[in-house]
VOGU-3710 file (C-alpha; in Angstrom, 3 decimals, decimal comma):
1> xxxxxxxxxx> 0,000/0,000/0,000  1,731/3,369/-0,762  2,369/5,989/1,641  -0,910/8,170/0,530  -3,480/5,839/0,897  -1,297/4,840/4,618  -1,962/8,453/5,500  -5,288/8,896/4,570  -6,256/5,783/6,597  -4,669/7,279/9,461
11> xxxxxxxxxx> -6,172/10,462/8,987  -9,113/8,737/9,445  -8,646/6,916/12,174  -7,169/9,875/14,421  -10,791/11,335/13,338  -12,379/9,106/15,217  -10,164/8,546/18,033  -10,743/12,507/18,497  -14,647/12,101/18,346  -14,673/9,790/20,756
21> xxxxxxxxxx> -12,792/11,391/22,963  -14,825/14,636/22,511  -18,241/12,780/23,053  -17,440/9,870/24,923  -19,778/7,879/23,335  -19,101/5,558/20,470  -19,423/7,222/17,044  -21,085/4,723/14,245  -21,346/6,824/11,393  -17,959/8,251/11,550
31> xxxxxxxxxx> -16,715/4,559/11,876  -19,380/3,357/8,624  -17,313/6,064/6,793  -14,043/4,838/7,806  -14,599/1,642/6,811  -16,080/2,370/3,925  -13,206/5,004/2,665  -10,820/1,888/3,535  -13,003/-0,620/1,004  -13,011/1,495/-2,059
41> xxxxxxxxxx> -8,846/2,319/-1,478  -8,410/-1,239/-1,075  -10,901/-2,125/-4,015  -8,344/-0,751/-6,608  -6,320/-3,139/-5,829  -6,158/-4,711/-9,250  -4,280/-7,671/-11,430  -0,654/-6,637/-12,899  0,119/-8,656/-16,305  0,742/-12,466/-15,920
51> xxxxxxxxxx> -1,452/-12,487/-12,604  1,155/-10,266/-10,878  -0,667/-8,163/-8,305  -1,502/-4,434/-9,925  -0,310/-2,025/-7,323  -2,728/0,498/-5,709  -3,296/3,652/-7,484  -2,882/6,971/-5,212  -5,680/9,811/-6,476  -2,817/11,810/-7,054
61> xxxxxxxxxx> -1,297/10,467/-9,523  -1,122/12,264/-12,963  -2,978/10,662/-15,989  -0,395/10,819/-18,744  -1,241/11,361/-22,380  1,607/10,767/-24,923  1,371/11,578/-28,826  3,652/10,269/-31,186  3,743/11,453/-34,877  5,246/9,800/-37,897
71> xxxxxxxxxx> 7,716/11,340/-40,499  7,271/15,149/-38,931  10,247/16,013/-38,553  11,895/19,306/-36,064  11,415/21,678/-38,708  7,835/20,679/-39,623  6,542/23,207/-37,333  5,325/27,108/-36,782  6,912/27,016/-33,410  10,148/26,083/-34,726
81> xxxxxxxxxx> 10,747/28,526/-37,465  8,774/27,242/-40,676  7,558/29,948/-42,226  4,454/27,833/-44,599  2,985/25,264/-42,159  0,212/26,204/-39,768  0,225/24,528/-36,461  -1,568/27,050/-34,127  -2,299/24,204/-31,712  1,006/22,975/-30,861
91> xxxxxxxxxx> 2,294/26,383/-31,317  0,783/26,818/-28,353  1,195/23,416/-26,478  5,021/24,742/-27,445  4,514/27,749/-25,317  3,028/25,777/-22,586  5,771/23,220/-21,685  9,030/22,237/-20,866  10,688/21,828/-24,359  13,391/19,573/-24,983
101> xxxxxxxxxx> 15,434/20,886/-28,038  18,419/18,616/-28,197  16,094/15,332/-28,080  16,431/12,498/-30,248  14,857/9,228/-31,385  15,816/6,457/-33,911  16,262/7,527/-37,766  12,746/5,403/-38,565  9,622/4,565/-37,453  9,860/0,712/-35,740
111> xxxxxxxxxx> 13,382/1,518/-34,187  12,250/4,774/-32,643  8,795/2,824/-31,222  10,727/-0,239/-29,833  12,747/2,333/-28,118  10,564/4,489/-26,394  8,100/1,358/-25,330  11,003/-0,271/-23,220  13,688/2,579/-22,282  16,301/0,693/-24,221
121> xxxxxxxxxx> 18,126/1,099/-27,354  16,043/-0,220/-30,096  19,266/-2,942/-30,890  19,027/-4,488/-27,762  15,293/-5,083/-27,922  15,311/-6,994/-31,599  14,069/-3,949/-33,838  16,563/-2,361/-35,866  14,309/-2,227/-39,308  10,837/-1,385/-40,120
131> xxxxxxxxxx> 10,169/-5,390/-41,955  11,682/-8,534/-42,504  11,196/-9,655/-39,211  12,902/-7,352/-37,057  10,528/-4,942/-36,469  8,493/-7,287/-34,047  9,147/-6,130/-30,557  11,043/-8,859/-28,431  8,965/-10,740/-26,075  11,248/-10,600/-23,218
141> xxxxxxxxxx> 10,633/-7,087/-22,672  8,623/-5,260/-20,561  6,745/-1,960/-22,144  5,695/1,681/-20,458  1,918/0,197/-20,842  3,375/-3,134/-19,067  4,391/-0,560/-16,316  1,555/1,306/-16,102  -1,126/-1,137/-16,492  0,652/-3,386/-13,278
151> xxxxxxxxxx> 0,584/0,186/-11,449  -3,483/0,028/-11,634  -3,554/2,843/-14,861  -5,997/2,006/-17,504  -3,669/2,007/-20,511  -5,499/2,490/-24,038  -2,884/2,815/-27,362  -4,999/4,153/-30,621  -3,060/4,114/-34,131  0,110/2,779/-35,289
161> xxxxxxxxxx> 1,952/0,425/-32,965  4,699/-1,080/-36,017  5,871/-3,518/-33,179  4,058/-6,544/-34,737  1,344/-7,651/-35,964  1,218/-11,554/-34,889  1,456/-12,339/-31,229  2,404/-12,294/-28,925  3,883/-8,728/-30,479  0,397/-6,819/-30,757
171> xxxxxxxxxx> -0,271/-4,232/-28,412  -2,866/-6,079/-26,726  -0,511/-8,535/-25,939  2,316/-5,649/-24,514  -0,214/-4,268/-21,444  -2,682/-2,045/-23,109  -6,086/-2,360/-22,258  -7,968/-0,631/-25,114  -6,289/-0,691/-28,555  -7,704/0,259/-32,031
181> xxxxxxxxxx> -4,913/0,465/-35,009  -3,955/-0,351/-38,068  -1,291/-3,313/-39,158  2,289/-2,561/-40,560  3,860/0,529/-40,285  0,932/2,199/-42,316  -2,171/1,894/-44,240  -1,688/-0,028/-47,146  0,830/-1,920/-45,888  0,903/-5,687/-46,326
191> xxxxxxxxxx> -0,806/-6,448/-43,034  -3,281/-3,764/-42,486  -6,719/-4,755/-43,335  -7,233/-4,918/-46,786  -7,728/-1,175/-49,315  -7,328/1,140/-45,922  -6,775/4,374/-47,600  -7,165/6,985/-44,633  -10,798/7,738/-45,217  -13,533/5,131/-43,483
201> xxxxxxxxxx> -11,009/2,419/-42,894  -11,242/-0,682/-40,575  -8,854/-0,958/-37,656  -7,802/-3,980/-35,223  -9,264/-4,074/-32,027  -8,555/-7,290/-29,045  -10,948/-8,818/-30,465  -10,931/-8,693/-34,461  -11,726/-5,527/-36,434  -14,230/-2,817/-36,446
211> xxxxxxxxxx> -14,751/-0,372/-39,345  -15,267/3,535/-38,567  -16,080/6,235/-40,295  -13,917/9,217/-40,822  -10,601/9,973/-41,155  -7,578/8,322/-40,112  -5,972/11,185/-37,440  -9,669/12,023/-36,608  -10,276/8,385/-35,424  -7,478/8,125/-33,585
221> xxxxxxxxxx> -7,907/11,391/-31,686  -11,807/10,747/-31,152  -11,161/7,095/-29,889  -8,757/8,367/-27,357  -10,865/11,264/-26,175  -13,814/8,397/-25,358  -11,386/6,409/-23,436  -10,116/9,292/-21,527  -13,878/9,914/-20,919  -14,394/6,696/-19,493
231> xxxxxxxxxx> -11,703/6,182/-17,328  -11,141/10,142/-16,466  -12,270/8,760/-12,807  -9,096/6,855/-12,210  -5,438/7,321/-13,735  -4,914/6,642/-17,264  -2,239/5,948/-19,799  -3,099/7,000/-23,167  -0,928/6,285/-26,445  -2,064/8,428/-29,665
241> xxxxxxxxxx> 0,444/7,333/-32,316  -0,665/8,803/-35,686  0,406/7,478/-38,649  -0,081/10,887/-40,055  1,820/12,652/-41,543  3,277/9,251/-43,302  2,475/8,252/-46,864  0,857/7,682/-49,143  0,060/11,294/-48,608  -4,026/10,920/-48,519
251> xxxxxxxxxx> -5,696/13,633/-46,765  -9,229/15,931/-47,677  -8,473/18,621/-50,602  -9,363/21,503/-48,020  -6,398/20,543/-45,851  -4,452/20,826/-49,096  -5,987/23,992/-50,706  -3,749/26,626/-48,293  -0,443/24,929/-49,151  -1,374/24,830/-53,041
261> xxxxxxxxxx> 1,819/26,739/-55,302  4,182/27,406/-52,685  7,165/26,813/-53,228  8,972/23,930/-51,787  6,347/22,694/-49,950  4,570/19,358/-50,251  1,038/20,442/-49,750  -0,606/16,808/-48,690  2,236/16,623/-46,625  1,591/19,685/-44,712
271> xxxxxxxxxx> -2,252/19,425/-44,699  -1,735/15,898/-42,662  0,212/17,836/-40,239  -2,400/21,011/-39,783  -5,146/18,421/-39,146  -3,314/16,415/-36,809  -2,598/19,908/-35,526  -6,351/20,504/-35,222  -6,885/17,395/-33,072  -4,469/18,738/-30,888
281> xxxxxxxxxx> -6,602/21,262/-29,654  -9,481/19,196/-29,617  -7,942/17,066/-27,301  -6,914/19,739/-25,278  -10,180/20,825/-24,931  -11,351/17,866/-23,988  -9,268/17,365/-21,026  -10,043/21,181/-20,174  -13,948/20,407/-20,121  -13,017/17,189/-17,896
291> xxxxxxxxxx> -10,992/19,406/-15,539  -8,420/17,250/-16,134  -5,756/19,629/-17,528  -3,641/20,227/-14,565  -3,085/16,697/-13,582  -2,238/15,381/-16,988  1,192/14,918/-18,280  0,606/15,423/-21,925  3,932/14,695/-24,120  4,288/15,713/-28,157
301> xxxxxxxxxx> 6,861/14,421/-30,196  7,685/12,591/-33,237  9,611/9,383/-34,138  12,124/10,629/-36,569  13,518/13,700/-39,222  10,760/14,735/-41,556  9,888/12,510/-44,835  8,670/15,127/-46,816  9,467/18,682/-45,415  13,022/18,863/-46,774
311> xxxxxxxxxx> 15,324/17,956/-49,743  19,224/18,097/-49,743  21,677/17,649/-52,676  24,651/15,496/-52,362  26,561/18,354/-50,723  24,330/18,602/-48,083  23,123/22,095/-49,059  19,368/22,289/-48,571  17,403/22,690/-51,907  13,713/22,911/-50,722
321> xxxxxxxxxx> 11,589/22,620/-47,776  12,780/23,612/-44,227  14,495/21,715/-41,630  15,325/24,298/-38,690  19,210/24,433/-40,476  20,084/20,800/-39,996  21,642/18,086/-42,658  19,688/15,357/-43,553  16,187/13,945/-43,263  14,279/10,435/-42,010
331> xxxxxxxxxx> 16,742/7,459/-42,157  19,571/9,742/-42,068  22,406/9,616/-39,878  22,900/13,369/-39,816  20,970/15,354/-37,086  18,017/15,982/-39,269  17,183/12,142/-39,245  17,355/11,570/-35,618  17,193/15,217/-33,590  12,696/15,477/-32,819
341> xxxxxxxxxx> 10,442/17,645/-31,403  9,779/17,034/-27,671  7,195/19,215/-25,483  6,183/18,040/-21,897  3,773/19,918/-20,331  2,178/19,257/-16,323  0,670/22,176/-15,236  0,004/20,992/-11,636  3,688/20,695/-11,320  4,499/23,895/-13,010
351> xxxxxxxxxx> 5,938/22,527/-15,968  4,589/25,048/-18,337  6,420/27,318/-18,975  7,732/27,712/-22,142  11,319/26,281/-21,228  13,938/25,454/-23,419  15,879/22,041/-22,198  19,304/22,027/-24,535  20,736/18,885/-22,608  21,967/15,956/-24,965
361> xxxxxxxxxx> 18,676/13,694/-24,288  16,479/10,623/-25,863  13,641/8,890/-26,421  14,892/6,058/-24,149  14,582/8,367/-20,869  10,943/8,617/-21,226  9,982/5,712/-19,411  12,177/5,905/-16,730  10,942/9,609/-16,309  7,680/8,660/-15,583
371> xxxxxxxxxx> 7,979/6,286/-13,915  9,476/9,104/-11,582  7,597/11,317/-12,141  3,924/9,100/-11,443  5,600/7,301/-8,221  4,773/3,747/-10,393  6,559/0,816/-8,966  8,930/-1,262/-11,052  9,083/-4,942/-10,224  11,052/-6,305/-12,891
381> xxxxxxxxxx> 13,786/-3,846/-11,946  14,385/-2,635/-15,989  17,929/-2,498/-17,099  17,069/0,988/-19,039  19,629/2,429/-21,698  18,088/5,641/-20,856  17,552/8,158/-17,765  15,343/10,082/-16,223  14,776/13,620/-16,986  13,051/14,873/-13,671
391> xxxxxxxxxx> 15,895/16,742/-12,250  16,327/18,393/-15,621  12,727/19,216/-15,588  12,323/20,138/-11,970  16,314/21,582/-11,395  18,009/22,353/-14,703  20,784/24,193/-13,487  21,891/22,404/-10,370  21,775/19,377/-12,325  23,969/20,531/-15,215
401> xxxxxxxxxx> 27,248/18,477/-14,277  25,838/15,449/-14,202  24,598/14,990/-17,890  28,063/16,064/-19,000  29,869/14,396/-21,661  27,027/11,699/-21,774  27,417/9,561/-24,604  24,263/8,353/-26,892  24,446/6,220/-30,190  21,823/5,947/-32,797
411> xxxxxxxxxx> 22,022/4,161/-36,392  20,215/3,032/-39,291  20,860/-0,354/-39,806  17,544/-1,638/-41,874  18,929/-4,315/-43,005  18,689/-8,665/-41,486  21,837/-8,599/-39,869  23,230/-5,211/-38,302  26,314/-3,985/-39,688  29,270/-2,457/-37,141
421> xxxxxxxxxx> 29,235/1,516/-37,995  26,487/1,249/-40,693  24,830/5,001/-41,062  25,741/5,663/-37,294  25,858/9,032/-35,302  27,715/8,798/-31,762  26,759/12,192/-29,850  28,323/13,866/-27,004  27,769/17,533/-26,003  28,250/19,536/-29,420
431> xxxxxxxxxx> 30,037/16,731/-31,280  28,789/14,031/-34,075  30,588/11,300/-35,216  29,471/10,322/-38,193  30,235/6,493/-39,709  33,384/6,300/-37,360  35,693/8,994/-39,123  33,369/12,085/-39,626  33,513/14,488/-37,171  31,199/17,291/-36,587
441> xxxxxxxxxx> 31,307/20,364/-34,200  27,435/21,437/-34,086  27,824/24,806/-31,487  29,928/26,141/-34,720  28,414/24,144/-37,850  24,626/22,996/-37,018  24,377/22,184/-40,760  26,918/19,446/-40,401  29,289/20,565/-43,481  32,665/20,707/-42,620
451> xxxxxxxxxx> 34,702/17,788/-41,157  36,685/18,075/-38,258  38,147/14,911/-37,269  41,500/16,030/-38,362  41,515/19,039/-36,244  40,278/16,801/-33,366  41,790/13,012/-33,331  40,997/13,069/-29,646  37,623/13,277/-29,458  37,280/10,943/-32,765
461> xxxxxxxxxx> 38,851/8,549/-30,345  37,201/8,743/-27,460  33,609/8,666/-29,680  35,414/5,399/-31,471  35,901/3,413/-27,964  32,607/4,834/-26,988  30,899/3,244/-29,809  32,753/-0,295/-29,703  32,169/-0,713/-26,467  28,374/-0,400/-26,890
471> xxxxxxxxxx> 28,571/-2,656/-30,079  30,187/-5,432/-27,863  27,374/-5,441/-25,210  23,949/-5,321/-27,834  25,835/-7,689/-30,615  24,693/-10,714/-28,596  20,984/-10,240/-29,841  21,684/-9,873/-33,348  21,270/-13,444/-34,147  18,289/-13,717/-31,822
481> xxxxxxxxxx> 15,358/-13,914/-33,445  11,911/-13,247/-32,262  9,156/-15,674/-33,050  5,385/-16,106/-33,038  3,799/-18,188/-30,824  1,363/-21,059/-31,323  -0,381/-23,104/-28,809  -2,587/-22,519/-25,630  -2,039/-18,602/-25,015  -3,386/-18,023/-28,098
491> xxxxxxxxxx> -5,627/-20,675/-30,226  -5,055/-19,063/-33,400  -2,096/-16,770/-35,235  -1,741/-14,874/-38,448  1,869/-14,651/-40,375  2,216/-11,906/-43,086  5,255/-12,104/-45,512  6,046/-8,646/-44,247  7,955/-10,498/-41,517  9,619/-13,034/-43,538
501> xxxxxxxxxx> 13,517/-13,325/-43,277  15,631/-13,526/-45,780  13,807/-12,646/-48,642  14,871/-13,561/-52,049  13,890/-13,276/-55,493  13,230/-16,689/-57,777  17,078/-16,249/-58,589  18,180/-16,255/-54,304  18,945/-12,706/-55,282  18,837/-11,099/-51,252
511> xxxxxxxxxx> 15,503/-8,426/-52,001  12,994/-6,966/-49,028  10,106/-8,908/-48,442  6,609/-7,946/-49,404  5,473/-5,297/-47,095  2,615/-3,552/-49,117  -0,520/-4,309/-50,390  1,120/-3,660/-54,120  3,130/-5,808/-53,536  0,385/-8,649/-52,948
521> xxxxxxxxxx> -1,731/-7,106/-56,126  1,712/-7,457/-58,086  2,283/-10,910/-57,297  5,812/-10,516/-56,688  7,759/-13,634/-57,114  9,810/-13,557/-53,527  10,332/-15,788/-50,754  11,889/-16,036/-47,032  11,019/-17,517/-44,150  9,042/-17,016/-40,691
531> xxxxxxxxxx> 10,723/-17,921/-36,871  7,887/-19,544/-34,825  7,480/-20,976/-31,450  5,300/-23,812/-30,445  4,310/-23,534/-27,268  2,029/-26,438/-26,591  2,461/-30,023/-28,903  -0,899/-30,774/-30,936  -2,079/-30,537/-34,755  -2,537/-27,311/-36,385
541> xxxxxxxxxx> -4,424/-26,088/-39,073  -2,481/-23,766/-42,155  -4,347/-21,882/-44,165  -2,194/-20,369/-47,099  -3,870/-17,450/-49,260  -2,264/-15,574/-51,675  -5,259/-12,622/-50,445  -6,192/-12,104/-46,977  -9,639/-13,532/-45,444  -11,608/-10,185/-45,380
551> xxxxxxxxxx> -10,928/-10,138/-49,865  -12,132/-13,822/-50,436  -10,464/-14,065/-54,069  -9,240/-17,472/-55,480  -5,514/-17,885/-55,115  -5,052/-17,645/-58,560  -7,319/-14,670/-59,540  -6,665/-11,146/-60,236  -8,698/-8,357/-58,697  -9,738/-4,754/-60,087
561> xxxxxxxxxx> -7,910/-1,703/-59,292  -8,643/0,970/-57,000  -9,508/4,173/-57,770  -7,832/6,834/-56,022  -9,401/9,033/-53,193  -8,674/12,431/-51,930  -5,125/13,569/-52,113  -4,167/10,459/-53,568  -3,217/7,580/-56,323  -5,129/4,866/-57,998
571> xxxxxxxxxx> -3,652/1,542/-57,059  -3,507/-1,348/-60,425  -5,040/-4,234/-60,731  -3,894/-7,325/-58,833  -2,870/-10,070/-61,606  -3,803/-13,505/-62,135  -1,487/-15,772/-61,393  -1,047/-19,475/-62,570  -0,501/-21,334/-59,657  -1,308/-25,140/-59,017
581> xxxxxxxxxx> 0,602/-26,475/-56,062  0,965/-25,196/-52,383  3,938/-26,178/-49,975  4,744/-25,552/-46,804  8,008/-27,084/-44,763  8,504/-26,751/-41,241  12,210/-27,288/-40,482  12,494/-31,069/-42,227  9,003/-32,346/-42,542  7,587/-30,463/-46,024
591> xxxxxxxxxx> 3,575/-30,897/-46,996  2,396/-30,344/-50,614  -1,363/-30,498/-52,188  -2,796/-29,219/-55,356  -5,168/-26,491/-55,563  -8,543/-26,782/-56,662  -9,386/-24,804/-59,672  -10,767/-21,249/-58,037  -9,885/-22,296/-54,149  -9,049/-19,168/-51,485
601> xxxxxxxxxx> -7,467/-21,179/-49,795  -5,286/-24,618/-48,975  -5,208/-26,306/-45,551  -2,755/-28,128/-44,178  -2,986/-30,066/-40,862  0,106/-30,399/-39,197  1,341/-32,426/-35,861  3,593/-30,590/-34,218  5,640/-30,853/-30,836  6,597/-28,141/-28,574
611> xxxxxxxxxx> 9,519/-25,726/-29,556  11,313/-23,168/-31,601  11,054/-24,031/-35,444  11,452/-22,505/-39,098  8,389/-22,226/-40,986  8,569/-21,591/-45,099  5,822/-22,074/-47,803  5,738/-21,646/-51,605  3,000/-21,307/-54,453  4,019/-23,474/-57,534
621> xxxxxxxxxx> 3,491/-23,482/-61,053  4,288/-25,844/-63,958  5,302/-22,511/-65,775  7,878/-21,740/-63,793  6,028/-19,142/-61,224  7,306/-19,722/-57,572  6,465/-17,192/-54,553  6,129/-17,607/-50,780  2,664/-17,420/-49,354  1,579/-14,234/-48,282
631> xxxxxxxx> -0,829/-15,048/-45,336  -0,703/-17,752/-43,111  -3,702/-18,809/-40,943  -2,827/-20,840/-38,226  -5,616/-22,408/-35,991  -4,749/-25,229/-33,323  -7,150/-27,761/-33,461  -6,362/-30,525/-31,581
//
């Protein structure tokens, strides 16, 4: 029991102590109160994850509202200098907080995610690419909703997630309560739900999917202003991760209409961000007509540099867009890839005030800073890569000396196996090394353009060691892979050939695998494999399509195009392919059948003991055509 819930107990008990002193007499309905204000404290007493015992929740802890964009990058606002994008809402959610402005995430979208869920660098935790496997959050790892939801908060995550799609990766299966979002790392991707296009799309849910009406970022925002509603009673975690402003670049014409004919500006691109901007201050109404404003910790960033704000020749030199002076945009290694937006704002606590934080910081110190900051107990004891930020929040100039010379390492591997100084930034105070021998001095050159290692072999050193050093202790996961899981947690699975590894063309050429719908309507000829785990021995049902369920087409028919909606592009026709046999091998035991003539799908039942195993199928034709199965449907029937 914490120490406010102790103390109001005692409170109460001293009440009636005093009472009865005062009377003499015995008082019942002071006592009936007592005991009743000791029920409901104890009553939410809850379960943590895996049965663990959820930890009492003091009234005064903050609810804590976290937004995460995708592809905005630093420069892709008012606030921070661009002088064609209109973002009056987080303008002033900009004025209103503590801002960090020397904050920095991961280079893309999975890497950043897998990060900021766990406090650790996105290496450690399997996720160093946005497909082929290693974008699937390892299941050894505890998340900030695992944290929060054993620490009694109702935890509720609405919109892109990009740490799996196949459990036990979803974020139903990582400690959120509530979760509506779309598969992949955005619509149209392989595994979202089939011809998503932004506009009345249907979203996964715990418990299948459910279609809604509206736009994507308006969804998202809505959803998460109901669950607020309905848990605005008790604390709450509450995760709005927009896949906005990420392509394709579909949004309504009148978003697009202001930004139409200026120059260097990519007017869908911008119109995402000013409605996202708009929902902003919706939700910041909300919580204002909830009176729950001052005891919220509302956070605003983004996951990496901006996709679509800025251009750069092979100089360097900027040739259209903005990008607040810095090199380089999403995926790069340069500070515009990696250096984000971060605004926390708690007005109960006084942060609010339109503070600039320019301390070398990360997405990894977010969880351990709330955890701080919220009092939440941590039973695992996390190993976190990152640190908290309270004294920097609460003390920023007595604090100063200890966040010298720390050391932080980002990289953009995207690739099956990680690669030692691939695309890699190691950042101390004002210096960047760049892929081990480029050396950047940012207090005098913020546009990274002149080299300095020469002038500087000591600090090129020092960054070097730095660097190996922190190779050494993640390069033991690197050949770990993370698998889905079969058997008794979960009666049924789905595998997408986004996640394949190793994917290779018909001639074992090394290619990525299939990770968008066009992809599927293309009928590339590619092929890799899936890591599973059986977790309990029985016989299991495969169902191999070449479309998912929710399409019903015949393996080997074509479907019509799709014709394009607001803001964006028709997609082609998917083509007919002639295919006749289906396989599937699970390490040494390989099944084949035929296919009907106009069949979905194939089944395949399967005995299979517990344990980890390698899971590969193929569509065959007598012409020649030979491609991996797309979906996988995996039911345990016996």
């Amino acid at each position: 029991m914490n120490a406010s819930v102790i103390l109001l107990i005692l409170e109460s008990v001293m009440t009636i102590r005093d009472n009865q002193n005062q009377l003499k007499t015995f008082n019942a309905p002071l006592c009936i109160l007592f005991l009743v204000v000791f029920v409901v404290l104890m009553g939410s007493c809850g379960q943590g994850p895996e049965g663990e015992p959820a930890q009492e929740v003091s009234a005064f802890r903050p609810n804590v509202i976290l937004i995460i964009t995708d592809d905005q990058g630093y420069g892709d606002l008012a606030c921070h200098g661009n002088p064609h994008i209109q973002t009056p809402h987080l303008d002033q959610l900009h004025r209103e907080s503590m801002r960090f402005t020397n904050f920095h995430a991961g280079t893309t979208c999975s890497p950043t995610r897998a990060a900021l869920m766990t406090g650790k660098n996105c290496n450690r935790v399997g996720v160093w690419h946005t497909i082929g496997g290693r974008s699937q959050l390892s299941q050894r790892e505890k998340t900030m909703a695992d944290v929060f939801h054993y620490n009694g908060y109702r935890t509720g995550m609405f919109g892109k997630w990009h740490l799996g799609d196949s459990y036990p990766f979803r974020p139903h299966d990582r400690g959120f309560d509530e979760v509506l979002y779309h598969g992949g790392g955005g619509v149209w991707q392989m595994p979202d739900f089939w011809d998503n296009d932004y506009f009345g799309d249907t979203y996964f849910t715990s418990s299948g999917t459910q279609k809604h009406e509206g736009y994507c970022t308006d969804v998202w925002f809505q959803e998460a202003m109901e669950f607020i509603s309905e848990h605005r009673e008790s604390p709450f975690f509450t995760y709005i991760a927009t896949n906005a402003p990420h392509g394709p670049f579909h949004i309504d014409s009148s978003y697009i209409r202001p930004y139409l004919g200026l120059e260097g500006v990519h007017p869908n691109f911008n119109g995402m961000i000013t409605n996202l901007d708009e929902n902003v201050g919706k939700l910041r109404r909300h919580l204002d007509s909830l009176s729950l404003t001052d005891n919220t910790i509302l956070i605003f960033m983004t996951d990496n540099g901006t996709a679509r704000g800025a251009s750069f020749d092979k100089d360097g030199q900027l040739v259209r867009g903005y990008n607040a002076g810095m090199k380089g945009i999403k995926g790069s290694e340069y500070e515009g890839g990696h250096r984000v937006p971060c605004f926390l704002s708690w007005p109960a606590q006084a942060l609010s005030s339109g503070t600039d934080i320019t301390t070398l910081t990360a997405h990894i110190d977010l969880l351990p800073t709330l955890i701080e900051l919220c009092d939440l107990e941590d039973p695992w004891e996390l190993d976190f890569d990152g640190k908290s930020l309270r004294s920097l929040l609460f003390e920023p100039r007595q604090d100063k000396a200890s966040w010298e010379n720390r050391i932080l390492i980002t990289d953009t591997q995207r690739d099956e196996h990680p690669v030692k100084w691939k695309r890699s930034c190691v950042m101390m105070d004002q210096w960047r090394l760049i892929n081990k021998d480029q050396l950047y001095d940012l207090s005098n050159d913020p546009g990274q353009l002149v080299d300095v290692s020469k002038q500087y072999p000591e600090i090129v050193s020092s960054l070097q060691v730095a660097y190996e050093d922190w190779w050494t202790d993640i390069e033991p996961t690197f050949e770990t892979y993370t698998r889905a899981i079969l058997g008794s947690a979960n009666d049924s699975n789905t595998l997408y050939s986004h996640d394949w590894h190793e994917a290779h063309d018909a001639n074992g050429k090394k290619t990525n695998a299939p990770w968008n719908q066009t992809h599927i309507r293309n009928g590339i000829e590619v092929n890799g494999f899936w890591e599973i785990h059986v977790e309990e021995a029985g016989i299991y049902n495969f169902e191999l399509r070449r479309w998912p369920r929710e399409l019903d087409v015949g393996i080997a028919d074509g479907i019509p195009g799709k014709s394009a909606v607001d803001g964006g592009r028709a997609l082609p026709g998917g083509r007919k392919l002639p295919v006749e046999r289906a396989k599937i091998r699970i390490d040494d035991e390989e099944h084949m059948v035929n296919i009907p003539p106009g069949s979905n799908s194939v089944n395949i039942g399967i005995d299979l003991n517990e344990g980890d195993k390698r899971l590969q199928s193929w569509f065959e034709g007598s012409n020649g055509t030979d491609l991996g199965v797309y979906y996988v449907y995996i039911t345990k029937i016996e």
